[in-house]
N, C-alpha and C positions, 0 to 999 in steps of 0.2 A: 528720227529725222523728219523735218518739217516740209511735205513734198508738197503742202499749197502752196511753196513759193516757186516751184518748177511747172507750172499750169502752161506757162506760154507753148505755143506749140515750135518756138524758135530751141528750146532746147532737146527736142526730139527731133532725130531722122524719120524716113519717109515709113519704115519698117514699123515703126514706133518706140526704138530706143534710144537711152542716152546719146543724144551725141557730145561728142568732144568739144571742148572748148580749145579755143585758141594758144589760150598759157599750156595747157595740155601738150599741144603736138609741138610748143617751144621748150619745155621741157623734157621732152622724148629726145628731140632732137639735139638738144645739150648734151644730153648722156651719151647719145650715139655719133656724138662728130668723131669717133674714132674709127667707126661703120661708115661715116661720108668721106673720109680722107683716104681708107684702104679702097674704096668703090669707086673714087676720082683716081686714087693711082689706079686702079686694075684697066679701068677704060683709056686713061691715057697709055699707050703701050711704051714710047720709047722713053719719055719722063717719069713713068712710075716707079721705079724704084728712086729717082733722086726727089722725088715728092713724100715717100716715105721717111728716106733719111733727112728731108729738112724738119718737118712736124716728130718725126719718133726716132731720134738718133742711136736709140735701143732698142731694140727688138722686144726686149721684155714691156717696156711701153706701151709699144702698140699692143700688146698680147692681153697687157692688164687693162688697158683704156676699152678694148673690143670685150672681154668677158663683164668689164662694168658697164657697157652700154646695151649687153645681151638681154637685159628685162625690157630695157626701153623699145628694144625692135620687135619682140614681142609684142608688145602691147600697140604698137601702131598697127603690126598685122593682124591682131586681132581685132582694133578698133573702127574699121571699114567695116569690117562685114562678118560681125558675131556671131548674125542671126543665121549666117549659113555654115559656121561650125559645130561640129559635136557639143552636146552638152556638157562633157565633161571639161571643156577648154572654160568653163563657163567657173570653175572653180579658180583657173589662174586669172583669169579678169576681177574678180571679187577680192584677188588676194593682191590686185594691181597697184593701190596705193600704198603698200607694205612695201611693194616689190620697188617701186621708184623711190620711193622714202630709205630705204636700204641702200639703193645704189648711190645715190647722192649723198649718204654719207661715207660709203665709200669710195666714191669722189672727192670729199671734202680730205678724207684721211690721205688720200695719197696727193692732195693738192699741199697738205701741212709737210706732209715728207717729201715735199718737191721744197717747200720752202727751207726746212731746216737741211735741205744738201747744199741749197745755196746761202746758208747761213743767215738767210732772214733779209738778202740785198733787198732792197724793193726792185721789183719789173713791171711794169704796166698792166703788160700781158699774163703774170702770173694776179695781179690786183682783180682784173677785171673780171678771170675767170673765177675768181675763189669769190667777189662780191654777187655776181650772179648766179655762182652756187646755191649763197647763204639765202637768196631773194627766192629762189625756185622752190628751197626746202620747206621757207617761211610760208610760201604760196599751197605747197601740198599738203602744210600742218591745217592750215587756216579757211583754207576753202572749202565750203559747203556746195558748191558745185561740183567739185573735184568729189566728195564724198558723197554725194547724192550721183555719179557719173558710175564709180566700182560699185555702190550699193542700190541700184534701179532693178529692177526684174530687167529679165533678158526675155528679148519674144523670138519665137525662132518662125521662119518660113514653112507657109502650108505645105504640103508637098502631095 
């Protein structure tokens, strides 16, 4: 990995490590809008269950959308603040880009078996979600940011 091209100090935190880029926390956040929709129902108290049954009219839905968006909430909470956990969390950070890289395809698998129940109609909304898939997956194969982000040393806090 070519780290003269990360010299800038724009891509390190104050700590001195990787920080996150932008596509990052939009890609987290793709995988986990089934963690934002159950966390807007919980807060709203009297519409939260008919805000579940509009976005997850199945229970199994929401159950699969929330265990494929469990790496990505992970990784946001560990991407604040690394440098103040155990070292050993320091192995699931390094294994971070496997770990989205997996969930996103399985995302994309249960995005194709959403479409072949619907027999392959077109919907917009099923279009737009399976195109920004393919662009987020494209972006975590190809990015040397993103690679150079799981693969930095980690520095931890003096204490």
């Amino acid at each position: 990995m070519n780290t003269h091209l990360y010299q800038s100090p724009d891509y390190f935190d104050k700590h001195g490590n990787a920080k996150p880029n932008l596509l990052f926390w939009l890609s987290c956040l793709f995988l986990a809008r089934s963690w934002l929709v159950f966390v807007i129902a919980g807060v709203s108290r009297e519409q939260g269950q008919d805000l579940l049954a509009l976005f997850y009219p199945s229970h199994n839905a929401l159950y699969i959308g929330l265990g494929v968006g469990f790496p990505a909430v992970v990784l946001m909470l560990l991407a604040g603040n690394l440098h103040r956990y155990p070292a050993f969390f320091d192995r699931i950070w390094h294994w971070g880009k496997a770990l989205l890289i997996a969930a996103f395809f399985t995302d994309l698998i249960l995005q194709i078996k959403h479409l072949m129940i619907l027999h392959w109609r077109f919907q917009w909304s099923g279009a737009v979600t399976l195109l920004v898939a393919l662009w987020l997956v494209i972006y975590l194969f190809k990015s040397r940011r993103t690679q150079f982000l799981f693969k930095a040393p980690i520095l931890r806090e003096e204490k």
